[in-house]
Steps between C-alpha positions, in 0.01 A plus 500: 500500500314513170140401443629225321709338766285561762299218649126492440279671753376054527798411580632727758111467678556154501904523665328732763289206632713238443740707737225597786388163510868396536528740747205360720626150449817607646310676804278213532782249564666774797159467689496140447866469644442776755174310622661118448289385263773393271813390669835740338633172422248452279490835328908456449430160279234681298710750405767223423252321286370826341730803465206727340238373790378775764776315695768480269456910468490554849770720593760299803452808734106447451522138578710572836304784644185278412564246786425514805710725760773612224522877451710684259825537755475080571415438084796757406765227731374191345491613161906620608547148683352308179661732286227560303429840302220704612367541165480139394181334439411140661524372158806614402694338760803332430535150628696553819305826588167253490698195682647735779138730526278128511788403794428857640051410495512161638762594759240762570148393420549130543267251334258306750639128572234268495503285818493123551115420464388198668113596482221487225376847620585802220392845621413788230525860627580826355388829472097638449387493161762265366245178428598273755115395517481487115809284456325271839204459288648364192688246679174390675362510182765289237696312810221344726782296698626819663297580856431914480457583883173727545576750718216655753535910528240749646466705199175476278511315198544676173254457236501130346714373798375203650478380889740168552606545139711822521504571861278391788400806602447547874440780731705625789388278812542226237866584408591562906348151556710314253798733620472327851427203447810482271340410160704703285869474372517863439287840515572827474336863436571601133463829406402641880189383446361170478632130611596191302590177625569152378316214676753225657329196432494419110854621472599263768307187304670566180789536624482179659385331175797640314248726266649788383364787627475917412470770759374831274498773807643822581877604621487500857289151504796326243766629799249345774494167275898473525502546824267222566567302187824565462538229234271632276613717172386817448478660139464894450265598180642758362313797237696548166564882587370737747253685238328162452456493885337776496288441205370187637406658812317786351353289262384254743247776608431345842693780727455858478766785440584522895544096583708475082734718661567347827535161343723584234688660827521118680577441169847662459581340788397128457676509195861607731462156660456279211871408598379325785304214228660232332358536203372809285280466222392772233094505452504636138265191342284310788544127337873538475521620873304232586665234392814659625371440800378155456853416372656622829216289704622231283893527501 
């Protein structure tokens, strides 16, 4: 190639990180399929919508072998069965390949079907560091006819947390008493280490009054609550990628390296049974989940 038609030493710079950071897009969206943050439905309309997208680019044999329990003998028969090329890229698809490969996901990975509700009671849940409390808090703050439940746990507040306000914070022979004498709906141990547990009473009252109510507590308590509510909804708060879960946590500066790491564990797998919610919602902006969940309270 002469001087002349070779591209300036700009330009090529330039193509080189355009193409790494395309790269750890693309790598970025396999953890967040592999660790069901985003459902593959999902990723398949992006790349519909967007053929140059980190989805749209994502090679079909990528995409497989991203999801859960598919290896490269169990991808190579589907892509046969769908008749899809191996080297084709989600966003180059033709129209029956996409029809018969959505047929193939929601044969597969089936989309949760809300259930008849017949109770004013909403509960939030999801995984650690995804802002359930932060999304709780605006909709105490801008929707003042909602009832937020206060929890009581036996872990020490964090700093600017307030007694009664975000948790009532009680010690052991406390939490044992209100065990027995059957004062809470639900209470579990979250991370092996401390106890949280959401008092009967007020729930009961609103209820009663027909207020609508919202339940922000952990995974195993939202299971407990069907069980003994089994009319109430139950709404899974969802990060907008696995790196941001992370980020938040880290960033949140309130665990060290040792207890990061064994959340972000019980992470991984609180996120495998957001199938069991009837509703997911994707905490990228805090006033938009928020009123997400208002609307479903609402509906």
């Amino acid at each position: 190639m002469s001087e002349a038609a070779r591209p300036p030493e700009v330009d090529r710079a330039a193509a080189s990180r355009k193409a790494v950071a395309a790269r750890r897009a693309r790598a970025g969206l396999k953890r967040d399929i592999a660790t069901r943050v985003v459902d593959p439905q999902e990723v398949l309309r992006r790349a519909t919508s967007d053929a140059s997208s980190p989805a749209g680019t994502l090679r079909v044999t990528e995409f497989l072998t991203a999801l859960p329990a598919i290896g490269k003998g169990k991808r190579d028969r589907i892509l046969e069965d769908l008749q899809i090329s191996p080297v084709k890229r989600l966003g180059g698809l033709g129209a029956r390949q996409r029809a018969d490969l959505t047929a193939w996901l929601d044969s597969r990975f089936p989309a949760p079907q809300p259930r008849a509700r017949r109770s004013s009671l909403v509960v939030l849940a999801g995984p650690t560091a995804v802002g359930k409390g932060t999304v709780a808090t605006h909709i105490r703050a801008h929707h003042p006819e909602v009832m937020l439940s206060v929890s009581a746990t036996t872990r020490p507040p964090r700093p600017g947390e307030e007694d009664g306000r975000h948790y009532h914070f009680v010690d052991d022979a406390e939490f044992d008493r209100m065990i027995a004498g059957g004062e809470l709906l639900e209470w579990a141990t979250v991370h092996g280490a401390h106890r949280y547990g959401t008092p009967r009473g007020p729930i009961d009252r609103a209820i009663d009054e027909g207020r609508p109510v919202l339940l922000e507590i952990d995974m195993q308590g939202a299971f407990q609550v069907r069980a003994s509510e089994p009319r109430a909804t139950l709404v899974f708060l969802l990060p907008p990628s696995w790196d941001e879960l992370v980020s938040r946590l880290v960033g949140r500066g309130t665990e060290d390296h040792e207890e990061r790491a064994r959340r972000l564990r019980t992470a991984r797998a609180e996120l495998a049974a957001k199938g069991e919610f009837d509703h997911h919602i994707v905490n990228e902006n805090v006033e938009q989940a928020a009123q997400q969940v208002v609307d479903l309270m609402q509906a």
